[in-house]
C-alpha positions as CSV (number, residue, x, y, z in Angstrom):
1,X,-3.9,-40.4,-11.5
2,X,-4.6,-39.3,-8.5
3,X,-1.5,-39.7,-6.9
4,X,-0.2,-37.3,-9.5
5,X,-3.2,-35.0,-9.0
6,X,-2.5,-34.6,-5.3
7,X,1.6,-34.6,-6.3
8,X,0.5,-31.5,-9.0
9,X,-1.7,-30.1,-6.5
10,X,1.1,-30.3,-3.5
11,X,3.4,-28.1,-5.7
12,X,0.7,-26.0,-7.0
13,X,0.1,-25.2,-2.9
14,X,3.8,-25.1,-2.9
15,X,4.2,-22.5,-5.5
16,X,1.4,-20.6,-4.0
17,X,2.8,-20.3,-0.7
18,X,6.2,-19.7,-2.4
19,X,4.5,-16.7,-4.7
20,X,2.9,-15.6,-1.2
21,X,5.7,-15.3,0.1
22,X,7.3,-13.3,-2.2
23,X,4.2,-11.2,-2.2
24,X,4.4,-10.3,1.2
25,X,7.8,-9.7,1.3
26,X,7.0,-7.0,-1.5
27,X,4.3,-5.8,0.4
28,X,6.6,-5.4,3.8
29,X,8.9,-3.9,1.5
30,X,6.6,-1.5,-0.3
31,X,5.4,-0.8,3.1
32,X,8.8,0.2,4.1
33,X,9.6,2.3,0.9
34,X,5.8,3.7,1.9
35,X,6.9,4.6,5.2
36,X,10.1,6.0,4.1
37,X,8.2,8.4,1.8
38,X,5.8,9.3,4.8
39,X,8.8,10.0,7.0
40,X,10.7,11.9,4.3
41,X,6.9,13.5,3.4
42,X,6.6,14.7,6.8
43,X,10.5,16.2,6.7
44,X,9.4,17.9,3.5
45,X,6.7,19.3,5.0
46,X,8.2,20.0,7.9
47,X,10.7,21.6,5.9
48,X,8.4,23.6,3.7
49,X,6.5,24.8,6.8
50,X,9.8,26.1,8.5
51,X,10.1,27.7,4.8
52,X,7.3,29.3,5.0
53,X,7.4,30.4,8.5
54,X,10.7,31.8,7.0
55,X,9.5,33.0,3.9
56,X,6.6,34.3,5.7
57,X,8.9,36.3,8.3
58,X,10.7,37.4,5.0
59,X,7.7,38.9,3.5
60,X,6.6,40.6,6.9
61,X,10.2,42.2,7.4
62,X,10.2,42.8,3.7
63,X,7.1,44.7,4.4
64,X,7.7,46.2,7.1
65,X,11.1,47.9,5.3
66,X,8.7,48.8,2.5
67,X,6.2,50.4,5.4
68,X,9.5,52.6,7.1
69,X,10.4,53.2,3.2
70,X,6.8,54.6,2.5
71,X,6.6,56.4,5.7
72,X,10.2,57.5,5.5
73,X,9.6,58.7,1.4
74,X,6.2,60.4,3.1
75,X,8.2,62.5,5.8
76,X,10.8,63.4,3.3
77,X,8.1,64.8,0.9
78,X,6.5,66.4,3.9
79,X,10.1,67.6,4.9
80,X,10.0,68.7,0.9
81,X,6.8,70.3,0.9
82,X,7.7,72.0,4.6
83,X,11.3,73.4,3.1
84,X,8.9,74.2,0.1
85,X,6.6,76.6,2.6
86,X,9.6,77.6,4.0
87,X,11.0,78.6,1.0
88,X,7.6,80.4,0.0
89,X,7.6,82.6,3.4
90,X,10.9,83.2,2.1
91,X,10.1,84.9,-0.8
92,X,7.0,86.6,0.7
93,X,9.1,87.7,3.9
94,X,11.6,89.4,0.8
95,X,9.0,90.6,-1.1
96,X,7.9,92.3,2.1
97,X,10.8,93.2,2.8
98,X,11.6,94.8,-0.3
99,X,8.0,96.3,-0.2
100,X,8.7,97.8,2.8
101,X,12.3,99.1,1.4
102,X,10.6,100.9,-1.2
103,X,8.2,102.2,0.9
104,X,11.0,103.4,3.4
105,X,12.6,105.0,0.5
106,X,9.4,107.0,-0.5
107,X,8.8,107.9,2.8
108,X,12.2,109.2,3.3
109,X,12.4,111.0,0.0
110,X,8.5,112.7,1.2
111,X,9.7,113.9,4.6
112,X,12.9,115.0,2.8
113,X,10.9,116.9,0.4
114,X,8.3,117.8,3.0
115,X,11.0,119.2,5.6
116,X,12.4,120.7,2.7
117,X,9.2,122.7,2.0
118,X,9.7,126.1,4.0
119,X,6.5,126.2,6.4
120,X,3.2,128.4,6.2
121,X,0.7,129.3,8.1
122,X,-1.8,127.4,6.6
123,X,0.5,124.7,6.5
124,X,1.0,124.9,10.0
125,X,-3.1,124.9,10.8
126,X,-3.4,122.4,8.4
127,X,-4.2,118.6,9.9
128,X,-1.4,116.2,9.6
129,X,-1.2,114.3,6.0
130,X,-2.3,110.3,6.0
131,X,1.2,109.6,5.0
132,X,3.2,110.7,8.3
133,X,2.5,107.4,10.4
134,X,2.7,104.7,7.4
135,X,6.7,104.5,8.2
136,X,6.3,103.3,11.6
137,X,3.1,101.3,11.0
138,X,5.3,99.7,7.9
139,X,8.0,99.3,10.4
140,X,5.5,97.7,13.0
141,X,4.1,94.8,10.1
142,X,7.3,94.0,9.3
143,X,8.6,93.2,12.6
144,X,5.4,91.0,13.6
145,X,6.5,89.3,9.8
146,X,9.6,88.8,10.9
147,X,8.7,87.7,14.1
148,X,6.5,85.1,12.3
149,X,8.8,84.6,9.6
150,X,10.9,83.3,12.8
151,X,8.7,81.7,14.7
152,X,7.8,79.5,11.2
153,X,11.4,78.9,10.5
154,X,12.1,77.5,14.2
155,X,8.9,75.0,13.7
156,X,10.3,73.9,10.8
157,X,14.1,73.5,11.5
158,X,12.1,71.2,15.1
159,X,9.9,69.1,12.5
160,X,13.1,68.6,10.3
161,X,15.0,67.8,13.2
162,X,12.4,65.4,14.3
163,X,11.8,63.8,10.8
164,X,16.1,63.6,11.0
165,X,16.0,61.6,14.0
166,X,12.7,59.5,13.2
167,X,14.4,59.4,9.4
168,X,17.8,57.9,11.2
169,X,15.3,55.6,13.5
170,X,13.8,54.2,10.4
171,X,17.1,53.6,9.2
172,X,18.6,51.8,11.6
173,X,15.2,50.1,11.8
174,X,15.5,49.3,8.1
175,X,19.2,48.1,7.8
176,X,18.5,45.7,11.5
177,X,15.5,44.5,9.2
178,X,17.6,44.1,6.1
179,X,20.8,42.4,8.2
180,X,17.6,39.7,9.4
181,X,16.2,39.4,6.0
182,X,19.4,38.2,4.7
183,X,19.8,36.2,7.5
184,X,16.6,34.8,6.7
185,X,17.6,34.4,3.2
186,X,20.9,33.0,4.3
187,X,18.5,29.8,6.6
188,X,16.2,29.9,3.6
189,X,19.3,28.7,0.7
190,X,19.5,25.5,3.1
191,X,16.0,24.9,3.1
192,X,15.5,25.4,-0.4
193,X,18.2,23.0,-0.9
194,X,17.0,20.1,1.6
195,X,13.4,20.7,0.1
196,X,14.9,20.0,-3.5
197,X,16.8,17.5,-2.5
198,X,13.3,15.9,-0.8
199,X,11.5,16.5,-3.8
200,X,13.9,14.5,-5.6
201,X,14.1,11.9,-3.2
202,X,10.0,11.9,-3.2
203,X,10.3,11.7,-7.4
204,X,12.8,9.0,-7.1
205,X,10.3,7.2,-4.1
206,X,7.4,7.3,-7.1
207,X,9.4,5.7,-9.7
208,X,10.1,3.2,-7.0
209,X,6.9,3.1,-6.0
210,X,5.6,2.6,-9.6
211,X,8.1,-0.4,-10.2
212,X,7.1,-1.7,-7.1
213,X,3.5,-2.1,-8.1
214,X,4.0,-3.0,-11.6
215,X,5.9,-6.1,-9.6
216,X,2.7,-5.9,-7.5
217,X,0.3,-6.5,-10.4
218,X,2.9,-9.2,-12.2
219,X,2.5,-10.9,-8.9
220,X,-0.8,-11.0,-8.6
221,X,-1.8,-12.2,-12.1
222,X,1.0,-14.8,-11.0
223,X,-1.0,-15.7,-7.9
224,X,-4.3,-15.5,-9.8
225,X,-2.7,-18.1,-12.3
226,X,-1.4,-20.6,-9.2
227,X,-5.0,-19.9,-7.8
228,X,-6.5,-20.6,-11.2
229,X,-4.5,-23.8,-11.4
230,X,-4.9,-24.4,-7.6
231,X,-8.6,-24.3,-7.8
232,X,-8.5,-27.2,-11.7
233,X,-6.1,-29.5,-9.6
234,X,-9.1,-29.3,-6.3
235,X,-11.6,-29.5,-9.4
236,X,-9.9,-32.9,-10.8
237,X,-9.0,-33.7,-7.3
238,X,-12.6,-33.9,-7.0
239,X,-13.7,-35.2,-9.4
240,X,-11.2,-38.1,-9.3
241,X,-12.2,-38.4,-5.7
242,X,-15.5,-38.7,-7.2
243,X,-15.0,-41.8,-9.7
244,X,-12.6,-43.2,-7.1
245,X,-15.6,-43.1,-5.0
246,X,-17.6,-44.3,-7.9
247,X,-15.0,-46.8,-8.5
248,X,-15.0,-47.8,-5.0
249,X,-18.7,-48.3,-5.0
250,X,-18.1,-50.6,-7.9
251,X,-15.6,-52.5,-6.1
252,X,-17.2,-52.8,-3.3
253,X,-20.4,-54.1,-5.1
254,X,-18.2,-56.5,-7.0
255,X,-16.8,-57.7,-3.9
256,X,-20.3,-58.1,-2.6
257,X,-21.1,-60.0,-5.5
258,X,-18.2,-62.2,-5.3
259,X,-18.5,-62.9,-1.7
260,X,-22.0,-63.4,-2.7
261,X,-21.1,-66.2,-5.0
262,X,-18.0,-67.1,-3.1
263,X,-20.8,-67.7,-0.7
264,X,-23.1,-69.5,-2.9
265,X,-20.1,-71.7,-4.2
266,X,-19.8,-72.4,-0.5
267,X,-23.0,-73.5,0.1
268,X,-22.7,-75.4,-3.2
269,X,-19.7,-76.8,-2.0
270,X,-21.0,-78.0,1.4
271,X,-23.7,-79.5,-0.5
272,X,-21.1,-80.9,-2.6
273,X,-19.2,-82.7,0.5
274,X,-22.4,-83.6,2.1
275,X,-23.6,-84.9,-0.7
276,X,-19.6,-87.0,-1.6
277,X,-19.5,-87.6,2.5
278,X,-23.3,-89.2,1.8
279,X,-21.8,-90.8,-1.6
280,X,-18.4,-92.1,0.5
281,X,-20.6,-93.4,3.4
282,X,-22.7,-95.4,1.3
283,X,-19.7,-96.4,-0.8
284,X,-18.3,-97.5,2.2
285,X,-21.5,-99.2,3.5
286,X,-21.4,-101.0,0.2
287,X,-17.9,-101.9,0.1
288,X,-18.8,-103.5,3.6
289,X,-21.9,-105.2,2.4
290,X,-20.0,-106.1,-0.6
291,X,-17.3,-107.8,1.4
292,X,-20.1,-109.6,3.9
293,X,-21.4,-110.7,0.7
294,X,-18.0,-111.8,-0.4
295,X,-17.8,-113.3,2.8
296,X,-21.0,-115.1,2.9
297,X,-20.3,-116.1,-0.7
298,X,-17.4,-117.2,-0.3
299,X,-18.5,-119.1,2.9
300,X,-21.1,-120.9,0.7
301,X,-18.5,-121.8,-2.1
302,X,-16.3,-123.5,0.7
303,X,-19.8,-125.0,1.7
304,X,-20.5,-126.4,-1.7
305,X,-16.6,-127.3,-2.1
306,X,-16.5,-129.6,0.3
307,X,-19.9,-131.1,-0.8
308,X,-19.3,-130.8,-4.6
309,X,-15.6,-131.4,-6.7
310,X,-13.3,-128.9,-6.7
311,X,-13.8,-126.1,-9.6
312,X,-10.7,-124.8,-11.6
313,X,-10.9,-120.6,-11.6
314,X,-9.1,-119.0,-14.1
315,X,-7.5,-115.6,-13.6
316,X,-7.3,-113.0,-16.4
317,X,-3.4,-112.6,-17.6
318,X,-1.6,-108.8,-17.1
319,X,-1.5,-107.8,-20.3
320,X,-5.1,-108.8,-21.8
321,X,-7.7,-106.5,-22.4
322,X,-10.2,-106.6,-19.6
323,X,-6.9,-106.5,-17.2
324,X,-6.4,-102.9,-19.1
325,X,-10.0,-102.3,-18.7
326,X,-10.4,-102.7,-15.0
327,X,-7.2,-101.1,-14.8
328,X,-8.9,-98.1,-16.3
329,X,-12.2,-98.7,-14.2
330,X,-9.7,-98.4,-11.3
331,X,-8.4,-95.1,-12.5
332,X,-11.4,-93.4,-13.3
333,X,-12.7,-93.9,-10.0
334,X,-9.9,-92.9,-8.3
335,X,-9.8,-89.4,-10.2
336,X,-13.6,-89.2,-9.4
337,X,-12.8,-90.1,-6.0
338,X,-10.2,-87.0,-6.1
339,X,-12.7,-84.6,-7.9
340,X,-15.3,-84.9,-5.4
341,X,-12.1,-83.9,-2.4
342,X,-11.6,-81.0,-4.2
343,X,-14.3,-78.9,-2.7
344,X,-13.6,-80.0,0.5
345,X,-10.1,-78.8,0.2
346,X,-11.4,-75.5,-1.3
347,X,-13.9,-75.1,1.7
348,X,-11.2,-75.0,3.9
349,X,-9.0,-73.0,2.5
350,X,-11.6,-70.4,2.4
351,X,-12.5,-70.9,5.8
352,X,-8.6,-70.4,6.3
């Protein structure tokens, strides 16, 4: 189990690093695609600033035609209203005239009729009549009318002349403005374009920009799921760490309690091989004692032999029944014999 814990949690780590992978290399991209759209941000607003420096130059030619157009519609209507003023002393210079016609005429017909008029003494006494000197004093307003009428004319064919020449500046000023504006208009159609065309690009760079970080967000509840899972494999990695440990404990007090009564059975045992050593030692010691008593026995039988007749002994046959018995004696002894080696053989094959 917790080779296939630590197996699960390997590839777990492995997907993660896989899945982190992948995330940074959509984050380098994204970070690419978000440089891009900074780069091409900045040429769009580069480009909109040279726009508007060009729209703005626009608007200031475009009014400064529309100031030469106001000033040039004001000197015409003051050229108007001048020929107007003109025309006026016109009519007041022929109405003086005309005035002074008829009053030419009278005059002549009243010094006609007056030198007509044969002459008298108290004509001739007489002082001279108010009328005599109005011809000449007529003739002397009319002149200085004239003379102004002139004088008016000449300052107004100078101010035409001038508002001519200022009206031919202001033309030539307004057609050098109008041959910039649509020069202007002509760098502005470029820039309009590349601005569209950045827009586009810009729109195209968020739709991009979007998928990218719905990938983003697919990626990251991927992640969050391999974390998830990462974190329930170092969960059962723990906890089977933990009953392994408990486990271990176990087995390690279950080793102490085995080598505890391996330990005892040892002690047991030695007890055991002192105690068949003590038991073979004595069996020995009897066996000897046994055979000295034989001995001496059999010493005393030869004694008595010789002094007494000699006895018949009998020996039991093979096949009878205390043969089979001692037989069986023989055997049991042996195998006890065997039974009591045992634990010496055992002690040393665990001191081995």
């Amino acid at each position: 189990a917790v080779k296939s814990a630590t197996l699960n949690l390997e590839d777990a780590t492995k997907k993660k690093g896989t899945f982190l992978e992948h995330v940074q290399a959509e984050r380098s991209r994204l970070a690419d695609h978000q440089r891009w759209c900074a780069d091409a941000g900045r040429e769009l607003d580069q480009a909109t600033a040279s726009l508007k420096g060009s729209w703005a130059k626009r608007d200031q030619a475009q009014d400064f035609i529309d100031k030469l157009s106001d000033e040039l519609a004001g000197f015409r209507e003051e050229l108007a209203a001048l020929e107007a003023a003109a025309e006026a002393d016109r009519a007041e210079a022929a109405f003086h005239r005309e005035r002074l016609r008829v009053s030419e005429e009278r005059c002549a017909a009243f010094q006609m009729a007056h030198g007509s008029r044969p002459a008298s003494r108290a004509a001739k006494a007489a002082p001279p009549m108010p009328l005599v000197g109005l011809a000449a004093e007529a003739g002397k307003i009319e002149e200085q009318a004239r003379n102004a009428l002139r004088q008016q004319l000449v300052e107004v064919a100078a101010k035409s002349a001038a508002f001519s020449k200022e009206a031919e500046g202001l033309e030539g000023d307004r057609d050098k403005y109008a041959e910039e504006l649509r020069k202007l208009k002509e760098e502005t159609r470029p820039l309009a374009e590349r601005q569209a065309r950045a827009e586009k690009d810009i729109k195209e760079l968020d739709v991009e920009v979007e998928k990218l970080q719905t990938n983003r967000m697919v990626l990251f509840m991927q992640v969050e799921s391999a974390t998830r899972q990462k974190e329930r494999f170092y969960q059962d990695r723990s906890r089977m760490l933990s009953d392994m440990g408990c486990r271990k404990q176990t087995v390690e007090e279950i080793r102490g309690l085995t080598w505890q009564q391996l330990d005892e059975a040892k002690d047991v045992m030695c007890k055991t091989s002192k105690t068949w050593q003590a038991s073979e030692a004595e069996h020995q010691q009897r066996r000897r004692e046994l055979a000295r008593l034989a001995a001496a026995h059999s010493q005393a039988l030869a004694a008595a032999s010789a002094a007494q007749p000699a006895l018949r002994v009998k020996l039991p046959e093979p096949d009878s029944v205390h043969m089979e018995a001692a037989l069986q004696r023989a055997q049991a002894a042996s195998a006890s014999v065997q039974a009591r080696g045992a634990p010496a053989q055992a002690q040393q094959g665990l001191e081995e």
